[in-house]
C-alpha positions as a printed NumPy array, in Angstrom:
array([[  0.   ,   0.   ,   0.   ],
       [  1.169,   3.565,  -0.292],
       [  1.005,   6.456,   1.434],
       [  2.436,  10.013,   1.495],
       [  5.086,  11.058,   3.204],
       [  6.959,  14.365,   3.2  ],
       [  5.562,  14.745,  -0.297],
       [  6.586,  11.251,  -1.548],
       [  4.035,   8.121,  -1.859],
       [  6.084,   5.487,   0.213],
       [  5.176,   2.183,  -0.341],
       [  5.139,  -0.335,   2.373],
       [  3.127,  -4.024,   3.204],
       [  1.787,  -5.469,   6.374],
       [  1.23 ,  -8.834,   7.829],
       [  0.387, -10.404,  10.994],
       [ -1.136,  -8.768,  14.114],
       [  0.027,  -8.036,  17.839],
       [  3.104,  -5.257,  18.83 ],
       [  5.097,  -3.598,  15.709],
       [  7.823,  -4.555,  14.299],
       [  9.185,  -2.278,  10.849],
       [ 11.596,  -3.852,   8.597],
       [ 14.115,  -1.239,   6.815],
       [ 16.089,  -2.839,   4.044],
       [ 19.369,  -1.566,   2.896],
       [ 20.62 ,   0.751,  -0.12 ],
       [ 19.791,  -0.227,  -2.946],
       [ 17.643,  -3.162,  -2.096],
       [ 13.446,  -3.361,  -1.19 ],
       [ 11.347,  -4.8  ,   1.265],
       [ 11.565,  -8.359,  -0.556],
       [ 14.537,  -9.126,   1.551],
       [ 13.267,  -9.903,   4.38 ],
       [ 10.557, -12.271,   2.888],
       [ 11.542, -15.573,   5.333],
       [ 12.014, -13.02 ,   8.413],
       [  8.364, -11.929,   7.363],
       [  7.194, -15.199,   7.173],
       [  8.652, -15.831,  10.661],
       [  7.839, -12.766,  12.466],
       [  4.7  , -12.434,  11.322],
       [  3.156, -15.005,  13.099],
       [  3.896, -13.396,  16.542],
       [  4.067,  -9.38 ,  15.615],
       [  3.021,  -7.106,  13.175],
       [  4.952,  -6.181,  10.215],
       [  5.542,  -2.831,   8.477],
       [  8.122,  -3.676,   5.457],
       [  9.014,  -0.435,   4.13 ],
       [ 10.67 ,   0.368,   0.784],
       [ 13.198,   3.749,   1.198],
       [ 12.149,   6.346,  -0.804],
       [ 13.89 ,   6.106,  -4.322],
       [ 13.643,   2.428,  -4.02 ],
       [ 11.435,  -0.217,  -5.513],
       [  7.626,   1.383,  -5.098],
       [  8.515,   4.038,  -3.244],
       [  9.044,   7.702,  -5.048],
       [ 12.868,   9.398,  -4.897],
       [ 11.243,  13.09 ,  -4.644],
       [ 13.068,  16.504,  -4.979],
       [ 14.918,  15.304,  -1.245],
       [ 18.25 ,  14.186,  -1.221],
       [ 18.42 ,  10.072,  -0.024],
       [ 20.35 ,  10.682,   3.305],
       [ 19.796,   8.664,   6.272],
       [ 17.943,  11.527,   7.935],
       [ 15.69 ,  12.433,   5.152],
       [ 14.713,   8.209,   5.007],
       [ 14.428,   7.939,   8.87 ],
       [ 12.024,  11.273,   8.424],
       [  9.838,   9.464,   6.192],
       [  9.91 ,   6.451,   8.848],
       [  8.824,   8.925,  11.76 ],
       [  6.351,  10.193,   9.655],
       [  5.239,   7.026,   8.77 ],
       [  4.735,   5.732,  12.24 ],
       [  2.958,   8.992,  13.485],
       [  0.34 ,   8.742,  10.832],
       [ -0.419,   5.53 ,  11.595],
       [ -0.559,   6.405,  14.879],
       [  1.96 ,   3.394,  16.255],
       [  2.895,   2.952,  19.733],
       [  4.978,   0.054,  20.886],
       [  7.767,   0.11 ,  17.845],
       [ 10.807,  -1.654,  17.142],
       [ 13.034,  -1.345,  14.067],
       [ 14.633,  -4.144,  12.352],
       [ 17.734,  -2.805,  10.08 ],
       [ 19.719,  -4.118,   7.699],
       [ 22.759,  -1.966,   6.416],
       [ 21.362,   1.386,   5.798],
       [ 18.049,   0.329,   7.262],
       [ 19.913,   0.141,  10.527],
       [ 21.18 ,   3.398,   9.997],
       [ 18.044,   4.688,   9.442],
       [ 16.597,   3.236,  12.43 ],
       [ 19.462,   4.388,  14.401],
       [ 18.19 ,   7.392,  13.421],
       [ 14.438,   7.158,  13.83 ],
       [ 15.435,   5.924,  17.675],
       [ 17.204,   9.368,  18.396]])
């Protein structure tokens, strides 16, 4: 699904039910990546898999891709949907970005 974020559409799936848990792939790669962790995880929590804007789905916009521009797109993300109880799962950049997010 998609939705818009600091005047991008960001695309992102969900699966599963119960406390949040969003998945933030590397550079260069997409939320596909962590399909077997998603298949996993999924059972317990619920999954936000996010593709970085300027990656698969998800619009680059006139922003330059730096870790705090993609972890303001995350915040964003997560106070539209109105999340509490968060954790980040990172991979390369996409821990990074969370680091980022979490400060």
């Amino acid at each position: 699904m998609f939705t818009t974020v600091n005047s991008i559409k960001l695309y992102y799936e969900e699966f599963g039910d119960g406390d949040v848990l969003i998945f933030l792939h590397g550079n260069g790669e997409d939320l596909n990546i962590f399909k077997n962790s998603i298949d996993f995880f999924s059972k317990k929590y619920k999954i936000i898999a996010v593709d970085s804007r300027g990656h698969w789905k998800s619009e680059t916009g006139a922003a330059p891709l730096t870790i705090p521009s993609l972890a303001k797109d995350i915040i964003e993300l997560i106070f539209q949907n109105k999340l509490t109880n968060v954790s980040l799962v990172g991979f390369s950049d996409g821990g990074n970005i969370a680091i980022e997010v979490a400060s």
